[in-house]
NUDREN-497441 format. One record per atom (N, C-alpha, C): residue in one letter; atom name; x, y, z. Coordinates in Angstrom, 3 decimals, padded with zeros to 6 digits. Atoms other than C-alpha are relative to their C-alpha. Example, Ala and Ser with C-alpha at 12.3 -4.5 7.8 and 13.67 -1.06 7.14 Angstrom:
// NUDREN-497441
ZARO  residuo  atomo         X         Y         Z
ZARO        a      N   000.890  -001.190   000.000
ZARO        a     CA   012.300  -004.500   007.800
ZARO        a      C   000.900   001.200   000.000
ZARO        s      N  -000.820  -001.190  -000.060
ZARO        s     CA   013.670  -001.060   007.140
ZARO        s      C  -000.770   001.090   000.730
***
This chain:
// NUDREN-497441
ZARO  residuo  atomo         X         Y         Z
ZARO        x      N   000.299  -001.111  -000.873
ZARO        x     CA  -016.201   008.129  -021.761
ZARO        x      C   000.732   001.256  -000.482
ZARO        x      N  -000.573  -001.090   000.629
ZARO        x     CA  -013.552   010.226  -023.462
ZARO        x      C  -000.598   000.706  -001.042
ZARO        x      N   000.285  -000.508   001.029
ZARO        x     CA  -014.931   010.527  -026.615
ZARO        x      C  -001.488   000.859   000.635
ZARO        x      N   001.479  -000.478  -000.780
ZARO        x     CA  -018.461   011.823  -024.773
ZARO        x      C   000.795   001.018   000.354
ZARO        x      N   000.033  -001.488  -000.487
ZARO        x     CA  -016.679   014.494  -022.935
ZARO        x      C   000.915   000.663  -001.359
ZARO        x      N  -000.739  -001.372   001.186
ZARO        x     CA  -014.504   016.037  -026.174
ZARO        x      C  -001.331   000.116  -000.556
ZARO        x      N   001.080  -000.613   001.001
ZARO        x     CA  -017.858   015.742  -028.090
ZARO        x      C  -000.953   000.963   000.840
ZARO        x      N   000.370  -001.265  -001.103
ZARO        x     CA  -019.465   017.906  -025.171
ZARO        x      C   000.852   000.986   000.244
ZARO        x      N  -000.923  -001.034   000.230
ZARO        x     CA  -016.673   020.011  -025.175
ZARO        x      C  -000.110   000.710  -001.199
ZARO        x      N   000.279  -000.311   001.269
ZARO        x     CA  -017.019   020.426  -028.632
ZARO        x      C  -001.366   000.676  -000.550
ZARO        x      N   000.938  -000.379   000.151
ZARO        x     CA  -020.432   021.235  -028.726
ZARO        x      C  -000.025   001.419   001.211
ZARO        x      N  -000.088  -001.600  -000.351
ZARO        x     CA  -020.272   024.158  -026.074
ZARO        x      C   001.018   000.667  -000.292
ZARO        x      N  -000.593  -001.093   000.333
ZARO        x     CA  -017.584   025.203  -027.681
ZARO        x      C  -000.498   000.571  -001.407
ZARO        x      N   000.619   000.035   001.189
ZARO        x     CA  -019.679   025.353  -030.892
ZARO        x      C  -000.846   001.193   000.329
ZARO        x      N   001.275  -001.152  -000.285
ZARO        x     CA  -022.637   027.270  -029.319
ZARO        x      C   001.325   001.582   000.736
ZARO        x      N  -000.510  -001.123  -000.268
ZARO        x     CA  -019.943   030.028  -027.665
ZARO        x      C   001.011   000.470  -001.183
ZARO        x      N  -000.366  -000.914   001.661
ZARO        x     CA  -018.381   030.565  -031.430
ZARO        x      C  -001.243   000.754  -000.701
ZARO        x      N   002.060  -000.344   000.420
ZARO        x     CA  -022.682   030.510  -032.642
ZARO        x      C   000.503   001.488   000.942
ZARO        x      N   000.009  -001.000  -000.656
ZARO        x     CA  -022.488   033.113  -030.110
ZARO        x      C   000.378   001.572  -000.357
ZARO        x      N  -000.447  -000.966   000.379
ZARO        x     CA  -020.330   035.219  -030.292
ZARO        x      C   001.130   000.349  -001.194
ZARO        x      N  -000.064  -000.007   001.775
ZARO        x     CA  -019.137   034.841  -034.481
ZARO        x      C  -001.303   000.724  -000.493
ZARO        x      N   001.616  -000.659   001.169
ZARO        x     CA  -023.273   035.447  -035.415
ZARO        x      C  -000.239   000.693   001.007
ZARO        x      N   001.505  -000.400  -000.663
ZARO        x     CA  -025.422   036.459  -032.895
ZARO        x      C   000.439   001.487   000.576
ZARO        x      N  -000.561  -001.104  -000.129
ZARO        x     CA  -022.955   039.083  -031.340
ZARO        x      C  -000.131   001.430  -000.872
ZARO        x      N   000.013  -000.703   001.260
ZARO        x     CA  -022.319   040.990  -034.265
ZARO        x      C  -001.285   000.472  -000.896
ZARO        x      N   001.497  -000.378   000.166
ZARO        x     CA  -025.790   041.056  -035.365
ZARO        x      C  -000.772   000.999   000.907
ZARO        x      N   000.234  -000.891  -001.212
ZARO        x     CA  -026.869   042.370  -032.407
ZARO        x      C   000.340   001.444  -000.294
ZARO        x      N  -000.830  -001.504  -000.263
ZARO        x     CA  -024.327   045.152  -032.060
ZARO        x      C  -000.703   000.854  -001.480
ZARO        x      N   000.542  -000.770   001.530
ZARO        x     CA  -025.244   046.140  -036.167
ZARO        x      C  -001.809   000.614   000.397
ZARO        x      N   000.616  -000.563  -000.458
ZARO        x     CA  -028.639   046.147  -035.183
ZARO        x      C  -000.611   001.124   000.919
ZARO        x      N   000.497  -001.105  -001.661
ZARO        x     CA  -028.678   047.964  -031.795
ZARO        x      C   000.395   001.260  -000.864
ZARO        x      N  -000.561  -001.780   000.984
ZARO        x     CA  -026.418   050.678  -034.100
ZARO        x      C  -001.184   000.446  -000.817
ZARO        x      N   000.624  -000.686   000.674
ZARO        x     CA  -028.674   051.026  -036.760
ZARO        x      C  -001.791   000.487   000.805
ZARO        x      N   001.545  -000.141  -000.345
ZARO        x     CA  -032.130   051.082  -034.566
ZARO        x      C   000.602   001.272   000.942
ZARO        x      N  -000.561  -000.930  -000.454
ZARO        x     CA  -029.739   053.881  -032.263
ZARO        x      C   000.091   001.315  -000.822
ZARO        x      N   000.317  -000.845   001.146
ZARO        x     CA  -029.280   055.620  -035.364
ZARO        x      C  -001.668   000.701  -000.708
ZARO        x      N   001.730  -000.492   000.267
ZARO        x     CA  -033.043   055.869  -036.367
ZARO        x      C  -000.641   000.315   001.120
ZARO        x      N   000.459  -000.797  -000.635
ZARO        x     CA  -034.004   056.841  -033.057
ZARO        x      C   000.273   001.449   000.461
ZARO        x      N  -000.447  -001.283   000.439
ZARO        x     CA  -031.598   059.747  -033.083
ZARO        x      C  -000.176   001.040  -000.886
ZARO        x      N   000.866  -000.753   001.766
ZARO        x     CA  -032.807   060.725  -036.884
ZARO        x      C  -001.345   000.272   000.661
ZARO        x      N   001.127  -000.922  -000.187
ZARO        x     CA  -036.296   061.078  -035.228
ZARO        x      C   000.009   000.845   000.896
ZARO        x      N   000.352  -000.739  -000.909
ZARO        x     CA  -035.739   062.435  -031.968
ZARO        x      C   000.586   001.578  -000.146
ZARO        x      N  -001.101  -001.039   000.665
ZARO        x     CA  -033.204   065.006  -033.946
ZARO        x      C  -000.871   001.156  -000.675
ZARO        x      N   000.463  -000.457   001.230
ZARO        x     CA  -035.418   065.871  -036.727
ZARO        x      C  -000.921   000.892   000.719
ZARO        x      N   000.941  -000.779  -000.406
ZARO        x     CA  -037.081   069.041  -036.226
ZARO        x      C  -000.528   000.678  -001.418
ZARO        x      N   000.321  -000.480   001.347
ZARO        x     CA  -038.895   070.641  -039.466
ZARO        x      C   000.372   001.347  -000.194
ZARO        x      N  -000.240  -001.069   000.969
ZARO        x     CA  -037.180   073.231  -041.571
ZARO        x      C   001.456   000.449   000.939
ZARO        x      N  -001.287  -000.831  -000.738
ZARO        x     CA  -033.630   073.364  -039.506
ZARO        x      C   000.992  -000.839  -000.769
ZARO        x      N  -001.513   000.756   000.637
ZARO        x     CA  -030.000   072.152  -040.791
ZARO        x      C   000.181  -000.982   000.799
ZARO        x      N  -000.383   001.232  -000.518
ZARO        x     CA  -030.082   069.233  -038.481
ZARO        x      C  -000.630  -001.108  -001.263
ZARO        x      N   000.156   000.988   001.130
ZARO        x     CA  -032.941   067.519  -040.755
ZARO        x      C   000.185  -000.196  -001.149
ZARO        x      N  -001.042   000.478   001.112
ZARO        x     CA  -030.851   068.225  -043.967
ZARO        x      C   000.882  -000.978   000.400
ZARO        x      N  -000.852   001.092   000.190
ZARO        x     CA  -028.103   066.643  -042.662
ZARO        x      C  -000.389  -001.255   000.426
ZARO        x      N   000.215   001.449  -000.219
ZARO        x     CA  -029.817   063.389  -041.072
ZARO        x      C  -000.790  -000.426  -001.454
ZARO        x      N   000.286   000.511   001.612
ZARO        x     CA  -031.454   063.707  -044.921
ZARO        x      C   001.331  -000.647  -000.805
ZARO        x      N  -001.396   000.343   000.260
ZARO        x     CA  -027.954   063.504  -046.221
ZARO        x      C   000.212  -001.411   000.703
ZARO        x      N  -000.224   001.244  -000.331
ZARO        x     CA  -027.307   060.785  -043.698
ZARO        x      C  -000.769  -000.864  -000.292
ZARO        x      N   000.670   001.005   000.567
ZARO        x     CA  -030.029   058.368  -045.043
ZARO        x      C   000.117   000.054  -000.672
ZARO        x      N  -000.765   000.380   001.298
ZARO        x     CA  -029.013   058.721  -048.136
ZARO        x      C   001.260  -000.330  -000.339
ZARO        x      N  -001.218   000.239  -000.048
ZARO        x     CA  -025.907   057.792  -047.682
ZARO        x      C  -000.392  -001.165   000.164
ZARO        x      N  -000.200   001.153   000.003
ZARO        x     CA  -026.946   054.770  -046.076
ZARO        x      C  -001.121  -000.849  -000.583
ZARO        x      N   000.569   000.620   000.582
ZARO        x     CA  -029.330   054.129  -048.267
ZARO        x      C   000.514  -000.669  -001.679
ZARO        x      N  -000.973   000.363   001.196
ZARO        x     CA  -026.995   053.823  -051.151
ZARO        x      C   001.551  -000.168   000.291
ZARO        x      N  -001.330   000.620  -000.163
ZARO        x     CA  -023.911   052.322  -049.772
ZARO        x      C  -000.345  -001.268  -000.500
ZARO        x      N  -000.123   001.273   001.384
ZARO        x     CA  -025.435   049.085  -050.791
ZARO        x      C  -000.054  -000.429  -000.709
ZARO        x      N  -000.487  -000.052   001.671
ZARO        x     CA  -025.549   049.768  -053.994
ZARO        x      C   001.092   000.228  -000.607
ZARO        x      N  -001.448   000.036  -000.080
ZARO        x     CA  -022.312   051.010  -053.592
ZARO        x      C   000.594  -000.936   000.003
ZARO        x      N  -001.194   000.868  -000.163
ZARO        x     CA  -021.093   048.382  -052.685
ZARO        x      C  -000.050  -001.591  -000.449
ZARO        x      N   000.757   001.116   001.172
ZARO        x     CA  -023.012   045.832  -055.112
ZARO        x      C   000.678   000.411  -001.463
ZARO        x      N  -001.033  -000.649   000.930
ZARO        x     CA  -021.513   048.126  -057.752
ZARO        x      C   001.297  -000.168  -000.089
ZARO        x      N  -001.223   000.122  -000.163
ZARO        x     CA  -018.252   048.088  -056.587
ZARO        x      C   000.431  -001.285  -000.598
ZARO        x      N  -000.393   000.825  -000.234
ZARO        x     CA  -018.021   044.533  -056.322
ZARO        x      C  -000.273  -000.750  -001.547
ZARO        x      N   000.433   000.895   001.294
ZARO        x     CA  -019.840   043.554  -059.871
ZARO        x      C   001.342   000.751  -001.301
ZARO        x      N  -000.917  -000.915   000.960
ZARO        x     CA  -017.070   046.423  -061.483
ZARO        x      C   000.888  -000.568   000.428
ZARO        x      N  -001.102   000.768  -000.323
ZARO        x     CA  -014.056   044.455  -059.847
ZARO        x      C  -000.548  -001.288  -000.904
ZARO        x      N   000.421   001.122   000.363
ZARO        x     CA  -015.669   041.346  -060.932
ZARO        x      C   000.096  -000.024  -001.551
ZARO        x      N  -000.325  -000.085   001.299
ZARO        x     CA  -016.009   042.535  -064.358
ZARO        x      C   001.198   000.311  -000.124
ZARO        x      N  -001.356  -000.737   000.001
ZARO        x     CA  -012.542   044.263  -064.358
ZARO        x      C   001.107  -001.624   000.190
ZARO        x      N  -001.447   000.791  -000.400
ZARO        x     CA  -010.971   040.791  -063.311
ZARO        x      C  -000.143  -000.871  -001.451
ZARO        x      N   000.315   000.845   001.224
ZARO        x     CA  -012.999   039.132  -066.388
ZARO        x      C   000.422   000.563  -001.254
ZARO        x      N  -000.097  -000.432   001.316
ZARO        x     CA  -011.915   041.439  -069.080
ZARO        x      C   001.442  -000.276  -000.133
ZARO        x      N  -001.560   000.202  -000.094
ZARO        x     CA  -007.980   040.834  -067.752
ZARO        x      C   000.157  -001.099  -000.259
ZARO        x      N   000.179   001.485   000.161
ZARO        x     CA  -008.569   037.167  -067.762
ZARO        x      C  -000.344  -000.004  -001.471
ZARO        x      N   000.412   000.446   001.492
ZARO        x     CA  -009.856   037.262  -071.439
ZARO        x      C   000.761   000.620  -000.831
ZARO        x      N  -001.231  -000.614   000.972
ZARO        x     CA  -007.296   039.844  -072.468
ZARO        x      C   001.153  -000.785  -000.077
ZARO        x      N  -000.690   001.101  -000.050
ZARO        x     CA  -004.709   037.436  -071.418
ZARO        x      C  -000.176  -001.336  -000.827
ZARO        x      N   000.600   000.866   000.734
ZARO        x     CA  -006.264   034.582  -072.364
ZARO        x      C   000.455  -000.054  -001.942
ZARO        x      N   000.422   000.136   001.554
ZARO        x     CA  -007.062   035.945  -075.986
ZARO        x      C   001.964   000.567  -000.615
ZARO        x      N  -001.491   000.117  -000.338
ZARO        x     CA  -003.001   036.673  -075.560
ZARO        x      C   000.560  -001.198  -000.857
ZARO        x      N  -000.684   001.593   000.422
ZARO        x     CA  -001.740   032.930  -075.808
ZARO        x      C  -001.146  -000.776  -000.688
ZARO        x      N   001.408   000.893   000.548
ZARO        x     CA  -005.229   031.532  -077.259
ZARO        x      C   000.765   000.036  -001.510
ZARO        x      N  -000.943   000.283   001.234
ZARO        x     CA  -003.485   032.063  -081.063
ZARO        x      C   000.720  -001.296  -000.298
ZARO        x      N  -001.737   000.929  -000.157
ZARO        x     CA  -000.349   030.155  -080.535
ZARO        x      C  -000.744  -001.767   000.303
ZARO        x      N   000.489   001.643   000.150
ZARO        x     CA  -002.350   027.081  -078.884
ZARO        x      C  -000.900  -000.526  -000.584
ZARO        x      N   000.922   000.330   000.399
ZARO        x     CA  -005.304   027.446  -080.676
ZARO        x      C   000.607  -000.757  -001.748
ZARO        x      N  -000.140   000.452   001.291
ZARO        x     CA  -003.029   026.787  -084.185
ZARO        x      C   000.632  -001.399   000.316
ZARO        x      N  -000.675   001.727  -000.508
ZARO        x     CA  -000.972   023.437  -082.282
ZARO        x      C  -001.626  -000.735  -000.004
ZARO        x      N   001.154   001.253  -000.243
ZARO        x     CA  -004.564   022.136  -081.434
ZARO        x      C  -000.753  -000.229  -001.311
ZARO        x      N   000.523   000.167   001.636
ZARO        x     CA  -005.757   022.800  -085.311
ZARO        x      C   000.647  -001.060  -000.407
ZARO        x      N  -001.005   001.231   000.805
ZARO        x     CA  -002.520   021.033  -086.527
ZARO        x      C  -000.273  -001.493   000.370
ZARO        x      N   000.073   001.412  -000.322
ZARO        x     CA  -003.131   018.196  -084.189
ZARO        x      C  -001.459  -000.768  -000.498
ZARO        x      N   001.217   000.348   000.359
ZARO        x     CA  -006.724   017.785  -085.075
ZARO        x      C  -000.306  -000.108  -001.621
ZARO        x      N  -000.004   000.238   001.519
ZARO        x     CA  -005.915   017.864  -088.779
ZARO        x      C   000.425  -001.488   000.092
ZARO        x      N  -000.240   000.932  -000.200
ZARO        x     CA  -003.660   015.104  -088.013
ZARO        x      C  -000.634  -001.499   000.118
ZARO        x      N   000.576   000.683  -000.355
ZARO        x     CA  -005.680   013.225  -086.026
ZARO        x      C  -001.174  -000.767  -000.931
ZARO        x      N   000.889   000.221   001.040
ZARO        x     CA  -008.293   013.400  -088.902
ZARO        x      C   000.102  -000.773  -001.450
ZARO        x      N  -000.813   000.366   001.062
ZARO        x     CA  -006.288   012.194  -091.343
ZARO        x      C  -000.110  -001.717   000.253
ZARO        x      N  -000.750   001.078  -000.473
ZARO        x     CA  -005.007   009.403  -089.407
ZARO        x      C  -001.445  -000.828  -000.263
ZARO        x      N   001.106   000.776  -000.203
ZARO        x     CA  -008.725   008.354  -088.951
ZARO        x      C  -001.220  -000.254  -001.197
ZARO        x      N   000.638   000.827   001.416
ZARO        x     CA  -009.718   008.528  -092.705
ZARO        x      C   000.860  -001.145  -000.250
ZARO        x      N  -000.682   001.017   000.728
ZARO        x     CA  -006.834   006.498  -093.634
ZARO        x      C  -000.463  -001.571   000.869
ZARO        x      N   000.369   001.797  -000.917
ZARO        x     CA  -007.965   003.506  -090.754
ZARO        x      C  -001.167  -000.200  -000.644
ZARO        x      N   000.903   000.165   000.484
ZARO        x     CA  -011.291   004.446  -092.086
ZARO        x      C  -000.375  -001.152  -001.336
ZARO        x      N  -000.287   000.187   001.622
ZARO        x     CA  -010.663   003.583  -095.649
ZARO        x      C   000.503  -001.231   000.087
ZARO        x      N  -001.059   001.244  -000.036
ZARO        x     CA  -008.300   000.894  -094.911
ZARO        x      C  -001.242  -001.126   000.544
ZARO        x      N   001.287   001.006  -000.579
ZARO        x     CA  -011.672  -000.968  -092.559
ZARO        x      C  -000.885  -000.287  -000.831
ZARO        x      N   001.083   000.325   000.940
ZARO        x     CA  -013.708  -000.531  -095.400
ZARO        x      C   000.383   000.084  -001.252
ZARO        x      N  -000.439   000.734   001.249
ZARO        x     CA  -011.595  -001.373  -098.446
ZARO        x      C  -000.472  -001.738  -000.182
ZARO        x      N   000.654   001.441  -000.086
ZARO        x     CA  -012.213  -005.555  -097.840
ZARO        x      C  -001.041   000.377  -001.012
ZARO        x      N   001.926   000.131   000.301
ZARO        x     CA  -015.936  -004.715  -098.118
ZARO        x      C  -000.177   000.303  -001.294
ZARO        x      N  -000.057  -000.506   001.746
ZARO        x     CA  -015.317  -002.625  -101.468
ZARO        x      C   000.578  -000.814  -001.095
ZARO        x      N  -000.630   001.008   001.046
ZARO        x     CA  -013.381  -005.016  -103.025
ZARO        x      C  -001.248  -000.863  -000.456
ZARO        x      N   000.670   001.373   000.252
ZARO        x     CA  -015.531  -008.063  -102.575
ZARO        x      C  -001.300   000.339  -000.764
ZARO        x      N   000.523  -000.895   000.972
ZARO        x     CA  -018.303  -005.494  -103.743
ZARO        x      C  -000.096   000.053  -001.237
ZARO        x      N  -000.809  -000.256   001.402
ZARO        x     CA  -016.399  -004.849  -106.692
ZARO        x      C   000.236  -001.426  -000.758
ZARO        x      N  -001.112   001.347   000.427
ZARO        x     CA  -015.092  -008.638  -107.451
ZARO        x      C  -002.173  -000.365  -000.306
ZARO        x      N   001.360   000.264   000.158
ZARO        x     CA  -019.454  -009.340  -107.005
ZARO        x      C  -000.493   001.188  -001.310
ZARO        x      N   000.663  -000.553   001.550
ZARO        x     CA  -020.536  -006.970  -109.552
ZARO        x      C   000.573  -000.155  -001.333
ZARO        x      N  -000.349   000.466   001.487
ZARO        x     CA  -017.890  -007.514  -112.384
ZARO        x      C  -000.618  -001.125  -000.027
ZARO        x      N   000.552   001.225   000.267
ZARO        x     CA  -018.841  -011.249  -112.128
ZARO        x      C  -001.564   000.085  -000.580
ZARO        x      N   001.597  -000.074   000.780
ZARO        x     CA  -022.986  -010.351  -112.371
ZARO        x      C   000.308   000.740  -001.530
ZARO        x      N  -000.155  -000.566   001.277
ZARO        x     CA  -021.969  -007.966  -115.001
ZARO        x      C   000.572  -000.867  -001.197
ZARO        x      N  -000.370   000.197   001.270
ZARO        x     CA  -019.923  -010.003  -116.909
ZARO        x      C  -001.337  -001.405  -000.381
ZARO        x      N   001.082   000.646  -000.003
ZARO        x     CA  -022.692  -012.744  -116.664
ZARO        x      C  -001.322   000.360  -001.166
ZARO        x      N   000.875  -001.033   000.199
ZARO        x     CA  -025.142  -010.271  -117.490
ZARO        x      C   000.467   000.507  -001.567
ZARO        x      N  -000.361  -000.359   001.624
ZARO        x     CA  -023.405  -009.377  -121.004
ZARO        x      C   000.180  -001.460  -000.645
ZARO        x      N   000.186   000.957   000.815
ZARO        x     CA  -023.061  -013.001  -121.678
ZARO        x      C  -001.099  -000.317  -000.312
ZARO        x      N   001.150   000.261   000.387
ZARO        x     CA  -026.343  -013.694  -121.420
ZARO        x      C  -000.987   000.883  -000.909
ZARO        x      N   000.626  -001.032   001.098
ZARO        x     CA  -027.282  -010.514  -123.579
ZARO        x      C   000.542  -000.459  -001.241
ZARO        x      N  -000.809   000.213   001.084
ZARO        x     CA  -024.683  -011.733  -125.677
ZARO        x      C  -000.619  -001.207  -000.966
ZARO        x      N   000.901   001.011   000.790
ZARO        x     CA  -026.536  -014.996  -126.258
ZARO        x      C  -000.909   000.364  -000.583
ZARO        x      N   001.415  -000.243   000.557
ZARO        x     CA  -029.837  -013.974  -126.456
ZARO        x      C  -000.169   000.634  -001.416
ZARO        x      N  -000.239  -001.321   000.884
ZARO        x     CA  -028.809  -011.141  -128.894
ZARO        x      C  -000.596   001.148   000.286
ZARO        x      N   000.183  -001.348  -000.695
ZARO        x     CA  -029.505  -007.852  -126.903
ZARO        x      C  -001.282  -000.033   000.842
ZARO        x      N   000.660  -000.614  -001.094
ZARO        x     CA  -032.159  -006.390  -124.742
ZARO        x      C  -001.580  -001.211  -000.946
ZARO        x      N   001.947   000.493   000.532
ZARO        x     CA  -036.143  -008.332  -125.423
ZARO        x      C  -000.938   000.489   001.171
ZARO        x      N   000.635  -000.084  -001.423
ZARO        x     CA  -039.067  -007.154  -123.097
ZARO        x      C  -001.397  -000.663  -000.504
***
């Protein structure tokens, strides 16, 4: 029975954040800007200094959010060029430890290389002198090459 009333608690307290977090605030922005455009028309009379300046004022707020798309992509870049100036800073220093180690490492993994596949070369090697020397005795008999 407890858990039922916190999760009902919880839920109208959900819809009165919904409330008034979104719906509030929306509202109010709206009511402003539709307050605003009914003022710009009921204002606007043709050829007086009121409808310059409500001209002025729509352009203003017609490019604040570009303003402020601008703004935000020029910070954005501005934080990426500090980050890479930095960066390209200490990048040197670890970039020559991670060379050295990767030489290393390379090394290490011809010599296992080499070492896994010596056996194979030998026995290789130990199989062809034998045909070969075979191979010259029996030339040796015959007395050289016949086809």
């Amino acid at each position: 029975m407890a858990e039922e009333k916190k999760t009902l608690n919880f839920k109208e307290q959900h819809k009165k954040d919904v409330i008034w977090q979104i719906w509030f605030p929306v509202g109010f922005g709206a009511a402003a800007m539709l307050s605003l455009g009914i003022m710009a028309v009921f204002s606007l009379q043709s050829g007086t200094d009121s409808s310059a300046r409500w001209g002025h004022v729509a352009t203003m707020w017609l490019l604040l959010p570009v303003f402020f798309v601008g703004l935000i992509s020029f910070l954005f870049l501005a934080a990426l060029i500090f980050g890479v100036t930095k960066l390209t800073a200490i990048l040197p220093d670890y970039s020559a430890i991670v060379q050295v180690y990767a030489r290393l490492l390379s090394a290490r993994v011809k010599i296992l290389a080499d070492r896994s596949v010596n056996p194979f070369i030998q026995i290789k090697a130990y199989k062809s002198m034998i045909s070969r020397f075979w191979l010259a005795l029996y030339y040796l008999i015959l007395g050289g090459y016949s086809r």
